[in-house]
C-alpha positions as CSV (number, residue, x, y, z in Angstrom):
1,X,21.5,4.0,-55.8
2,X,22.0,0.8,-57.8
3,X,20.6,-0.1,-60.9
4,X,18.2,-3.5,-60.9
5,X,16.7,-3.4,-64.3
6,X,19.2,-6.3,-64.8
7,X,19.2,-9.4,-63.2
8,X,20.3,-10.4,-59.5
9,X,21.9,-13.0,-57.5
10,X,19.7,-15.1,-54.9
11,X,21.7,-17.9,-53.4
12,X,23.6,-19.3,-56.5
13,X,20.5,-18.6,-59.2
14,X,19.9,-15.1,-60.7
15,X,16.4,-13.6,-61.1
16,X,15.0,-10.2,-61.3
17,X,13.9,-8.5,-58.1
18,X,10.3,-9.4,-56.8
19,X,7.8,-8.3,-54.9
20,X,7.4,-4.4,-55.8
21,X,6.3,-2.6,-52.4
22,X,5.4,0.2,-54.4
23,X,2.7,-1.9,-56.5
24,X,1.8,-5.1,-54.9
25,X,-1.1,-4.9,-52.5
26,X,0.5,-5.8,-49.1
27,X,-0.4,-2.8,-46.8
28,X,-4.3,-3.6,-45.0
29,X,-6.5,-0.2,-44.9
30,X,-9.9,0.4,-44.2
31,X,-12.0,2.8,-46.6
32,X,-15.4,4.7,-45.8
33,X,-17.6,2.4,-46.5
34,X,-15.9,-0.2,-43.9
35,X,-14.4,-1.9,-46.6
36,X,-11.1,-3.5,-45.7
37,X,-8.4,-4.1,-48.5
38,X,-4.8,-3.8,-49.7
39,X,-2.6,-1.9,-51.4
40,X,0.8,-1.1,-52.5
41,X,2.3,2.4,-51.5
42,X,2.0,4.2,-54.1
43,X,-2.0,3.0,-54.0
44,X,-1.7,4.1,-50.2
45,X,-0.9,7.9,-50.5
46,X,-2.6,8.4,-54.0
47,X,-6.3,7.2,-52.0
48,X,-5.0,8.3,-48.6
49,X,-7.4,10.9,-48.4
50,X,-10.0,8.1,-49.3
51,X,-8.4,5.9,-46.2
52,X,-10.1,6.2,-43.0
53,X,-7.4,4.0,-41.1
54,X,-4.7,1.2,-41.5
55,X,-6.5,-1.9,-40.7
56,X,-4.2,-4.2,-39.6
57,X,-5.3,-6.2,-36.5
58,X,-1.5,-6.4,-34.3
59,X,-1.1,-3.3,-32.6
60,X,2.7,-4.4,-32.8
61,X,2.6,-3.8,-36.7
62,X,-0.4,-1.2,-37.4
63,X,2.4,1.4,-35.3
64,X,5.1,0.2,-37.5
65,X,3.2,0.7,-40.5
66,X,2.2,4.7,-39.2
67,X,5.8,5.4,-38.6
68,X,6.9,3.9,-42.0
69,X,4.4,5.9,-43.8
70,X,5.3,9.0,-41.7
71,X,9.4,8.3,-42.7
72,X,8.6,8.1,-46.0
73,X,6.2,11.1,-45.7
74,X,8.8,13.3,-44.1
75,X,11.8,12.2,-46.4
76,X,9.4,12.9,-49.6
77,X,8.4,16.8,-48.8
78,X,12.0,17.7,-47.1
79,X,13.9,16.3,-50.4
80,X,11.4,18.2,-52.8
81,X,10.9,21.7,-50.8
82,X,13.0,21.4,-47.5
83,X,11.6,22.7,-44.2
84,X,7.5,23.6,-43.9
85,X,5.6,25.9,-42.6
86,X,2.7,24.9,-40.1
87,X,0.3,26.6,-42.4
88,X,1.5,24.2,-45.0
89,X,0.9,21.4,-42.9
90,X,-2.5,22.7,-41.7
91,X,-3.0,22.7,-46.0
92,X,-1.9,19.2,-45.9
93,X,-4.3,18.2,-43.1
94,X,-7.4,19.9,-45.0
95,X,-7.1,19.1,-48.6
96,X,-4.7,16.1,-48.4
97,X,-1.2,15.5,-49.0
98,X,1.6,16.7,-51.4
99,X,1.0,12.9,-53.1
100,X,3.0,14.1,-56.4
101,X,6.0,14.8,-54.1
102,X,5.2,11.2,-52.6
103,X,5.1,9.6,-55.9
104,X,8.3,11.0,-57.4
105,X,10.4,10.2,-53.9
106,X,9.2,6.7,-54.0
107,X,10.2,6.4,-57.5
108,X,13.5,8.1,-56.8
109,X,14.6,5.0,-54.9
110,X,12.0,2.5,-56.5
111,X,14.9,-0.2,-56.3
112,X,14.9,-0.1,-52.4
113,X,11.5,-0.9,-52.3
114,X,11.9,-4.8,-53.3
115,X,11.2,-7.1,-50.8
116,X,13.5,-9.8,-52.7
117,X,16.8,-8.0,-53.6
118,X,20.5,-8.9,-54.0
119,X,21.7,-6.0,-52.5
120,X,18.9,-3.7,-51.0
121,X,15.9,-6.0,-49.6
122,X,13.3,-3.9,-47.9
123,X,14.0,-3.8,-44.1
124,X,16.4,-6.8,-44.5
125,X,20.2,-7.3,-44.5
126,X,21.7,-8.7,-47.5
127,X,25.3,-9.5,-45.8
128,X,23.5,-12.3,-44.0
129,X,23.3,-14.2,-47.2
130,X,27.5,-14.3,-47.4
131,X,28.6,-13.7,-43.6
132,X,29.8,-16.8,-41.7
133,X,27.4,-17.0,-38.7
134,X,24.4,-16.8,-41.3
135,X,25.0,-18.2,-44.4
136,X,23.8,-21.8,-43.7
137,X,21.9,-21.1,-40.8
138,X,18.1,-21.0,-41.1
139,X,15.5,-20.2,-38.8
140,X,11.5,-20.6,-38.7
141,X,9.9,-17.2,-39.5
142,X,8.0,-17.7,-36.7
143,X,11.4,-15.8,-35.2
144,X,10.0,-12.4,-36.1
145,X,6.5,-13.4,-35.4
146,X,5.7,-11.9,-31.8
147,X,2.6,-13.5,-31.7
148,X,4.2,-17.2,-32.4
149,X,5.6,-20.0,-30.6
150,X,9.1,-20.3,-31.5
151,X,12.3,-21.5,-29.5
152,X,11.7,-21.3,-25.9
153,X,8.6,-18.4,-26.0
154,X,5.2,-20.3,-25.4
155,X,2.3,-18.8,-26.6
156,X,-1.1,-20.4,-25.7
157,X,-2.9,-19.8,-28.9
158,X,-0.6,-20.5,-31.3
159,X,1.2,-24.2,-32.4
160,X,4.2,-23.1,-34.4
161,X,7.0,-26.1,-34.8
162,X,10.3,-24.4,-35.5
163,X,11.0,-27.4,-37.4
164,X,8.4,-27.3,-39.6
165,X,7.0,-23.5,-40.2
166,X,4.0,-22.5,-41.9
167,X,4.5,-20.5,-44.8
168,X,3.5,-16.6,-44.7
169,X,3.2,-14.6,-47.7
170,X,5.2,-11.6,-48.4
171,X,2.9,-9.1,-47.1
172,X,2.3,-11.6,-44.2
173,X,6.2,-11.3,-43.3
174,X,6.6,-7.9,-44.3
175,X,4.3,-6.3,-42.0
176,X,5.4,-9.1,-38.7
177,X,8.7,-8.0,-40.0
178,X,7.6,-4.2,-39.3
179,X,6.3,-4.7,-35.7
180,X,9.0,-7.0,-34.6
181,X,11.6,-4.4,-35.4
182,X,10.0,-1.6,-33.6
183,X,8.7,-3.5,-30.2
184,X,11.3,-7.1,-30.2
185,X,12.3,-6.7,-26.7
186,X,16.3,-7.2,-26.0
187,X,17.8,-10.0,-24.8
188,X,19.8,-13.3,-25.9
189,X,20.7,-13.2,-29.6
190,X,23.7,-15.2,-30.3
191,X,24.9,-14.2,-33.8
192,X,27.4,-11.8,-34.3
193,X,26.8,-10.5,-30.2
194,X,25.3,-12.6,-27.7
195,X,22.8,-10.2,-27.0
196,X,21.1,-6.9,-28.8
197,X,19.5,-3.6,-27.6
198,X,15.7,-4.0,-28.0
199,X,13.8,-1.9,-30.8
200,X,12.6,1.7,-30.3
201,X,9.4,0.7,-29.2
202,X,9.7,-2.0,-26.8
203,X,7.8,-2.0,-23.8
204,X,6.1,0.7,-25.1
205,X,2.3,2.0,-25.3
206,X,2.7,4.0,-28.5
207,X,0.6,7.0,-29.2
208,X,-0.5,7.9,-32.7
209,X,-3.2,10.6,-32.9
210,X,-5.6,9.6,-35.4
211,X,-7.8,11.7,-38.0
212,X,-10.8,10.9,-39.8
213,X,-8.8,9.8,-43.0
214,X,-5.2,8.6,-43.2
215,X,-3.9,11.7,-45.2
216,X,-5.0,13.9,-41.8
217,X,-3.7,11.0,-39.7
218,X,-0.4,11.3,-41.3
219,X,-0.5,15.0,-40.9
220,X,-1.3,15.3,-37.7
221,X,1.8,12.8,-36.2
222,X,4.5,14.3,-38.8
223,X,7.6,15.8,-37.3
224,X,9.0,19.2,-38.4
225,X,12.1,18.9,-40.3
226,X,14.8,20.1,-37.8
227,X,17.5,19.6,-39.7
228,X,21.1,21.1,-38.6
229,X,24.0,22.2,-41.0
230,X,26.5,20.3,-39.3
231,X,24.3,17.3,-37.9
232,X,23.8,14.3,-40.1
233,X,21.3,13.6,-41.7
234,X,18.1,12.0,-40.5
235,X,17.9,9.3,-43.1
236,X,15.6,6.1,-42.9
237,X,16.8,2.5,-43.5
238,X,16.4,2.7,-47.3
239,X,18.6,5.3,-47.9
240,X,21.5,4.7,-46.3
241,X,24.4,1.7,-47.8
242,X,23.1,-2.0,-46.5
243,X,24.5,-3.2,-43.3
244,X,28.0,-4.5,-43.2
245,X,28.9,-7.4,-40.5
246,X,31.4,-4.8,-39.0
247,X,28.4,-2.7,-38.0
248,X,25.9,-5.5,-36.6
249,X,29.4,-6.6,-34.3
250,X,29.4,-3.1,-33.4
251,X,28.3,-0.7,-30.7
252,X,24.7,0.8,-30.0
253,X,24.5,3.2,-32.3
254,X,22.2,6.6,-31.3
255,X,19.4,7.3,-33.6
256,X,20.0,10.9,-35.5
257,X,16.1,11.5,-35.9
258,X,12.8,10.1,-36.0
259,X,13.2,8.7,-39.5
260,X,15.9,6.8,-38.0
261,X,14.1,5.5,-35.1
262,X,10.8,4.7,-37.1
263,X,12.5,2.1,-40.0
264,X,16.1,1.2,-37.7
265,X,16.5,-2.3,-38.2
266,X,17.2,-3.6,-35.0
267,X,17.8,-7.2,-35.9
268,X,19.3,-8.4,-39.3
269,X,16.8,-10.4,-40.9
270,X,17.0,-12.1,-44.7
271,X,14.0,-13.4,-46.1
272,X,14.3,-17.1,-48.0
273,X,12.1,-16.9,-50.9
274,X,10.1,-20.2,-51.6
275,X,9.8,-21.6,-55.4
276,X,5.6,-20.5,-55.0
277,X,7.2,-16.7,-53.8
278,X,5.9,-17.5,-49.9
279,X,8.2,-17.7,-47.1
280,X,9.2,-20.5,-44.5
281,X,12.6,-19.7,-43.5
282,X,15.2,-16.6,-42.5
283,X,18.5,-15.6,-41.7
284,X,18.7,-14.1,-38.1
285,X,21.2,-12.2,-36.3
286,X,22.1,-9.1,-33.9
287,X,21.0,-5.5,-35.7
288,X,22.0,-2.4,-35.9
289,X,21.4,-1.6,-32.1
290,X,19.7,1.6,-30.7
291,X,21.7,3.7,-28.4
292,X,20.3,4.5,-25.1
293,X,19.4,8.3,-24.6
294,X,17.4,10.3,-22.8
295,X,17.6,13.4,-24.6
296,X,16.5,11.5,-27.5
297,X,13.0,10.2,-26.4
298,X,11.0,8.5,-28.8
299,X,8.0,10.8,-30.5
300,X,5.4,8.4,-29.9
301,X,6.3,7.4,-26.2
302,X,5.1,9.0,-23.4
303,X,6.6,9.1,-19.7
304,X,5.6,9.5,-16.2
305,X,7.3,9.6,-12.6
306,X,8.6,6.6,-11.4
307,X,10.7,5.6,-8.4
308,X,14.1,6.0,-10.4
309,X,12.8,9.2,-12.5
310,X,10.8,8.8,-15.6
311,X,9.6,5.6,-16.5
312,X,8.0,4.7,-20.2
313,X,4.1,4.0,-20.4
314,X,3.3,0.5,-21.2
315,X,0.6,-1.7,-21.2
316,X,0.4,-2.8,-17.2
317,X,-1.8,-6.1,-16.3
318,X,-5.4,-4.5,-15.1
319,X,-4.4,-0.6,-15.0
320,X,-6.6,1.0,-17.8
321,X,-5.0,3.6,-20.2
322,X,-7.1,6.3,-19.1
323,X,-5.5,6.3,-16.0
324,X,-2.5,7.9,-17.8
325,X,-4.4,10.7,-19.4
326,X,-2.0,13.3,-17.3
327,X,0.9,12.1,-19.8
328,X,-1.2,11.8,-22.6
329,X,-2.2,15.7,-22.3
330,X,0.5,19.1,-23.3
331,X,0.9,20.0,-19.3
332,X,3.3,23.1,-17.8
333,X,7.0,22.9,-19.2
334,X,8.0,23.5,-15.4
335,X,6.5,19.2,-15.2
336,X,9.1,17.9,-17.4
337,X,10.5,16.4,-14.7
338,X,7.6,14.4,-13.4
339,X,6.0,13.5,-17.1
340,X,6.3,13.5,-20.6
341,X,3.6,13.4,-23.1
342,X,4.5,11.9,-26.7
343,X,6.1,14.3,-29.0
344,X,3.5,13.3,-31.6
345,X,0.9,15.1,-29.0
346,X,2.4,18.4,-29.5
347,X,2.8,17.9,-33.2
348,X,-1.2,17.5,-33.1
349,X,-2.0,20.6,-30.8
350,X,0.3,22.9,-32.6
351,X,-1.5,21.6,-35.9
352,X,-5.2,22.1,-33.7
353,X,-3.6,25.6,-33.5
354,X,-2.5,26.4,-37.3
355,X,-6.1,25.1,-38.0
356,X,-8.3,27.6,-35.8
357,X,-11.0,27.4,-33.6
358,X,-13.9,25.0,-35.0
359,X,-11.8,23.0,-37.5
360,X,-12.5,20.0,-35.2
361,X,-14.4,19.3,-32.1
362,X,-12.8,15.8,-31.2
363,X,-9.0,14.1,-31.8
364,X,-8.5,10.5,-30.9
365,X,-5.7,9.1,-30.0
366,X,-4.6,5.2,-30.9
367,X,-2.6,4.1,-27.7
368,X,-1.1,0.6,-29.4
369,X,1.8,-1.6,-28.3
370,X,3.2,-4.8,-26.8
371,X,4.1,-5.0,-23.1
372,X,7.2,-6.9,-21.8
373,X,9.6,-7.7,-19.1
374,X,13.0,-8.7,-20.2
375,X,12.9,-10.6,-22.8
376,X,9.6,-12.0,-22.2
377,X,6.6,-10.4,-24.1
378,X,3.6,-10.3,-21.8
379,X,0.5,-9.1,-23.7
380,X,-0.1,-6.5,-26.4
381,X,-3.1,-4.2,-26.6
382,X,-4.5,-1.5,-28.8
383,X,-7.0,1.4,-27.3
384,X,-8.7,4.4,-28.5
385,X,-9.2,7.3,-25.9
386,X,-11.1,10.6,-27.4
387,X,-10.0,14.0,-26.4
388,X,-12.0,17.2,-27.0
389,X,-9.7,19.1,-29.3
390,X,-9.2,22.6,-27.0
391,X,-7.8,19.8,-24.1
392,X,-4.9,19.4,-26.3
393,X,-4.6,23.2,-27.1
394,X,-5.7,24.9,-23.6
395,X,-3.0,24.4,-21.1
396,X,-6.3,25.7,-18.0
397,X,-8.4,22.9,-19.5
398,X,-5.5,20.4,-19.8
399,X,-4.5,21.0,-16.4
400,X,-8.2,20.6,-14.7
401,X,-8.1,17.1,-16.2
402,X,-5.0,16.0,-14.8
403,X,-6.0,16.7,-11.8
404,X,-9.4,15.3,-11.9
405,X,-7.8,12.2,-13.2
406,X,-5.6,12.8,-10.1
407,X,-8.0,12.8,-7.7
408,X,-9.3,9.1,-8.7
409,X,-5.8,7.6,-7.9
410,X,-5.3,9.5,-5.1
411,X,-9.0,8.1,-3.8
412,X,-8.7,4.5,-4.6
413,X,-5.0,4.8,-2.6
414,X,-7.1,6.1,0.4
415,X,-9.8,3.8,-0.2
416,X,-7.4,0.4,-0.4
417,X,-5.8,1.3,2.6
418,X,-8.9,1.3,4.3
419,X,-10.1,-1.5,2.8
420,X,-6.9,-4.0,3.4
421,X,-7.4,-2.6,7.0
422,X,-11.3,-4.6,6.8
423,X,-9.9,-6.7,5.6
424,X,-6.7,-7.9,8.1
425,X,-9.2,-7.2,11.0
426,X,-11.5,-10.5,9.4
427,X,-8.4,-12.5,9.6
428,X,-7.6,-14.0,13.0
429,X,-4.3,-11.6,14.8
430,X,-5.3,-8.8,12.5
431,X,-2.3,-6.9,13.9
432,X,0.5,-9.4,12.2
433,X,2.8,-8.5,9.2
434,X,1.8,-12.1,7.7
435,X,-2.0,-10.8,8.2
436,X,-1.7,-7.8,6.5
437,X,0.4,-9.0,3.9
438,X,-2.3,-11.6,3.2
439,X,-5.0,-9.1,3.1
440,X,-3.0,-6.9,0.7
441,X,-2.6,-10.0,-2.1
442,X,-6.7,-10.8,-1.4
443,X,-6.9,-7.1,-2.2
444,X,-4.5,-6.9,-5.2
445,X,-6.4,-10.5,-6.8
446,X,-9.8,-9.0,-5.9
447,X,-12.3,-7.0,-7.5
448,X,-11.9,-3.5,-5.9
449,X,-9.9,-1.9,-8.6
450,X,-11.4,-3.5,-11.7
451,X,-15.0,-2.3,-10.0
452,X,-13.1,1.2,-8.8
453,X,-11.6,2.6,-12.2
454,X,-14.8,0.4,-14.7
455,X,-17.2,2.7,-12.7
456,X,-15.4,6.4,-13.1
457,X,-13.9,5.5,-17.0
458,X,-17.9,5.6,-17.3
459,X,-18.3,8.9,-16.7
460,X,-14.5,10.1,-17.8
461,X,-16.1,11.7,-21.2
462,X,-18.6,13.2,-19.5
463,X,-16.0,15.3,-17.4
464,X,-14.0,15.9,-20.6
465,X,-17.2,17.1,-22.8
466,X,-17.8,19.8,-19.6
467,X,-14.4,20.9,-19.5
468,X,-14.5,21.4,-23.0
469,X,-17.5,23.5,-22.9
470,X,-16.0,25.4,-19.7
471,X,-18.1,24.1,-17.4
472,X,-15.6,23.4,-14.7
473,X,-18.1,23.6,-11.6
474,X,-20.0,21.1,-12.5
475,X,-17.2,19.0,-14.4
476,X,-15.9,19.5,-10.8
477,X,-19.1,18.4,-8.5
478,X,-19.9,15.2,-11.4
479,X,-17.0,13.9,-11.4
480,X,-16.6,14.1,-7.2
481,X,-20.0,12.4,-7.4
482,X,-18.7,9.8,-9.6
483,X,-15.7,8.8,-7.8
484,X,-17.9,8.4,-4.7
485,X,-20.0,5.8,-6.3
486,X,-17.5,3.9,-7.8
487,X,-16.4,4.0,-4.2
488,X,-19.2,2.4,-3.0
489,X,-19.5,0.0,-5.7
490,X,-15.7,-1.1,-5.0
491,X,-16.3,-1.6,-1.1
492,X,-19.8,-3.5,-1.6
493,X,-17.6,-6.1,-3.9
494,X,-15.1,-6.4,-1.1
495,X,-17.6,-6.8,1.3
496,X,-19.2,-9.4,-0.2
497,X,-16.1,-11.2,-0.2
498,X,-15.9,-11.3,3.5
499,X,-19.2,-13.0,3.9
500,X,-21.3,-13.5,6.7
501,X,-18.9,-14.2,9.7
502,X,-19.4,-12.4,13.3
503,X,-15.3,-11.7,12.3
504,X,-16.1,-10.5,9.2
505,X,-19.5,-8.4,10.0
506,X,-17.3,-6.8,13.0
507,X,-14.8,-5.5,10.2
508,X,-17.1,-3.7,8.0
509,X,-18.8,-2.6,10.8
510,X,-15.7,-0.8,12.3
511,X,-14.0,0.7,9.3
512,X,-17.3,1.4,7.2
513,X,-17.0,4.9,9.0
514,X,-13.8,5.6,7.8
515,X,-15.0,5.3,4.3
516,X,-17.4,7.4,4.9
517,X,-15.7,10.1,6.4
518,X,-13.3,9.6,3.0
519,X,-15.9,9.9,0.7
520,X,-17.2,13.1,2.6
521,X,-14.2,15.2,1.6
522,X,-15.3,14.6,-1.9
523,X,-19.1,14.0,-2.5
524,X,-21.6,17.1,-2.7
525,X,-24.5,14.5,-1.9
526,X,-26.2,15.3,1.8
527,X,-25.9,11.2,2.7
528,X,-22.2,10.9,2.9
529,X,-22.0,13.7,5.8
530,X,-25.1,11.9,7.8
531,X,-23.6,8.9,7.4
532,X,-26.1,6.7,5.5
533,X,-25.7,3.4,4.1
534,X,-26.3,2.3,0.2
């Protein structure tokens, strides 16, 4: 490590490094009393048990900030003891974390925790201050802003001139600086390669399951040490030398462990410090890319079957997260093929299961991320779906709500099919591709599956508080019961939609049958089976 008790070169002027990470509030939390503040890190771990959540509004940045606290977490306890037992982490989870081991780790390599440094700025490469296709090359910090306008990205609430950028404080740009690393999408770059790998998390509907303080949340999501005598090391950003120019002209370059993936810097970025200590401007290029693997999947992403094998879960325009509950749940290890849960999901049911029965009832899960094709970021989101805690830990229970879950898609499939079938036969030649592919868009822009999947997410905790308390028979006949009415709700708005034509009346009248024979397989009510209207 170097030495910056002495002074430091910025530009052509020396200073002393600034902005301490360990000591200046720049990290947004939320304490029990709904209080919302900021703290440095050392502040962070030392209350953390005092911390219900991180607070920051971006779904992009609150998962970067989890997974930097979790590097730092993991780094701190395998450099003071080495590998843990589950009991120990089960210790952590109850009466909080090891924060002296924190403290002295951070302290150990206090001097990589300066935002503004010659040689070791946080998250930042330094080279880009000296290398040719950076040196005098500024851009807006609106670059690493994924919520700004900047270049050619429009976004509709924002009014960012790349010409003349606002200024953001250092916690402003540090934590944008965070999410963009983890979800900036790949695409067109220019400097040093003409385009990059995108960060770990792009596309991406991360999973982080939550506790009710931030010492259990950290807990909870840490990964085991796994270390190998002749692997290397899984070392975050901070402890390994500062990025050369040879290795951002490089090759993609596979991440050696979670600590890797959580703080990789996938583009090189270099802070400008203004005269007041805000920032305006930055150096921008090509980063250390992430290799491509699928043995290497990240721990907070979750996959599920897709035409061309497993495909990442992501935040999909009208298709509710609950929907996705059967990756979000440990399944059979005979369905790896076919779905994925996060790894951070196991590393919370084996910790349910080092805690014992009745340690607690309920674990949430934060399902947080930015959604985008390309190189164009379409819309971010941040959710919070709460499972019983035996779903996670009882692979009969797990199961029964993956296929309960199951049984809605594979209803609304049946039911659109019937219902693009109404709704071709209320267009004139009902029997032509052109028809039917019109009647399929009407379908797609219409209200059957917000008004489908609104009315069963309704009842979805219902069905998961019965198959927690092992009542699967009625979990069973309530949830049946429930897909039928949101069924019927789904039609009614269709139907409406057809108005009050002879062409249109004819078409409900001749398919209104078929959903009723559908809705018989699965109803246990009497009225289906005698064929009665709503």
């Amino acid at each position: 490590m170097t030495d910056t008790s002495d002074s430091i070169r910025v530009g052509a002027e020396l200073s002393v490094p600034a902005y301490d990470l360990l000591r200046e509030p720049w990290l947004s939390v939320c304490l029990a009393d709904g209080t919302v503040t900021s703290m440095g890190l050392l502040e962070t771990f030392e209350r953390s048990r005092e911390i219900v959540a991180l607070a920051d509004t971006a779904p992009p940045s609150v998962v970067a900030q989890y997974r930097l606290l979790l590097a730092i977490t993991h780094r701190a306890i395998s450099t003071a003891q080495g590998r843990w037992r589950e009991s120990e982490r089960a210790a952590w989870y109850r009466d909080g974390l090891p924060v002296d081991a924190i403290r002295t780790y951070l302290e150990q390599w206090h001097d990589r925790f300066w935002l503004f440094h010659d040689t070791h700025p946080f998250m930042q490469a330094a080279v880009l201050d000296t290398a040719g296709p950076t040196r005098d090359k500024l851009k807006s910090v609106a670059q690493i802003s994924l919520a700004s306008a900047t270049g050619n990205t429009p976004v509709v609430f924002d009014h960012a001139y790349d010409s003349e950028p606002a200024e953001l404080t250092p916690a402003q740009a540090l934590n944008k600086l965070l999410g963009f690393l983890q979800f900036t999408p790949g695409g067109l770059v220019k400097v040093f390669r003409g385009s990059d790998k995108a960060g770990a998390l792009a596309n991406t509907a991360a999973v982080v399951p939550l506790g009710q303080t931030l010492a259990e949340t950290i807990a909870l999501s840490l990964h085991p040490d796994e270390r190998r005598s002749n692997a290397e090391p899984d070392l975050p950003s901070w402890e390994l030398e500062p990025l050369t120019e040879k290795q951002l002209v490089g090759e993609p370059v596979f991440a050696t462990g979670p600590n890797d993936r959580y703080t990789r810097q996938s583009r090189a970025v270099l802070f400008k410090r203004e005269e007041n200590g805000n920032i305006r401007w930055l150096r921008f290029g090509a980063g250390l890319a992430l290799g491509d693997s699928e043995t290497q999947p990240d721990p907070m992403a979750s996959f599920r079957s897709g035409q061309n094998g497993l495909v990442r879960i992501s935040f999909t325009e009208g298709r509710a997260t609950w929907r996705d509950l059967p990756v979000l749940v440990p399944g059979p290890e005979t369905e790896t093929e076919n779905r994925r849960p996060a790894a951070v999901i196991a590393y919370a049911a084996s910790l349910h299961q080092a805690l014992g029965p009745g340690s607690n009832r309920y674990q949430p899960l934060l399902v947080a991320g930015l959604a985008s094709d390309q190189a164009k970021l379409l819309r971010w989101r941040m959710e919070q779906i709460v499972l019983p805690a035996n779903l996670m830990v009882d692979l009969d229970r797990s199961e029964t709500l993956q296929e309960k879950v199951a049984d809605a898609e594979a209803l609304y499939y049946t039911l659109r099919a019937v219902a693009r079938g109404m709704l071709a036969d209320s267009m004139p030649d009902p029997d032509n591709k052109e028809t039917k592919a019109r009647a399929q868009s009407l379908l797609a822009a219409g209200p059957l599956a917000p008004t489908y999947f609104a009315s069963a997410e309704r009842a979805l905790p219902i069905l998961m508080a019965q198959l927690a308390a092992d009542e699967f028979e009625a979990a069973t006949a309530n949830w049946n019961d429930t897909l039928c009415d949101a069924a019927q709700r789904a039609w009614r708005d269709v139907v409406v939609g057809l108005g009050s034509t002879p062409r249109g009346l004819r078409a409900e009248a001749r398919h209104y049958p078929r959903l009723l024979g559908l809705l018989s397989k699965y109803s246990t009510k009497a009225g289906f089976a005698a064929g009665e209207k709503p």
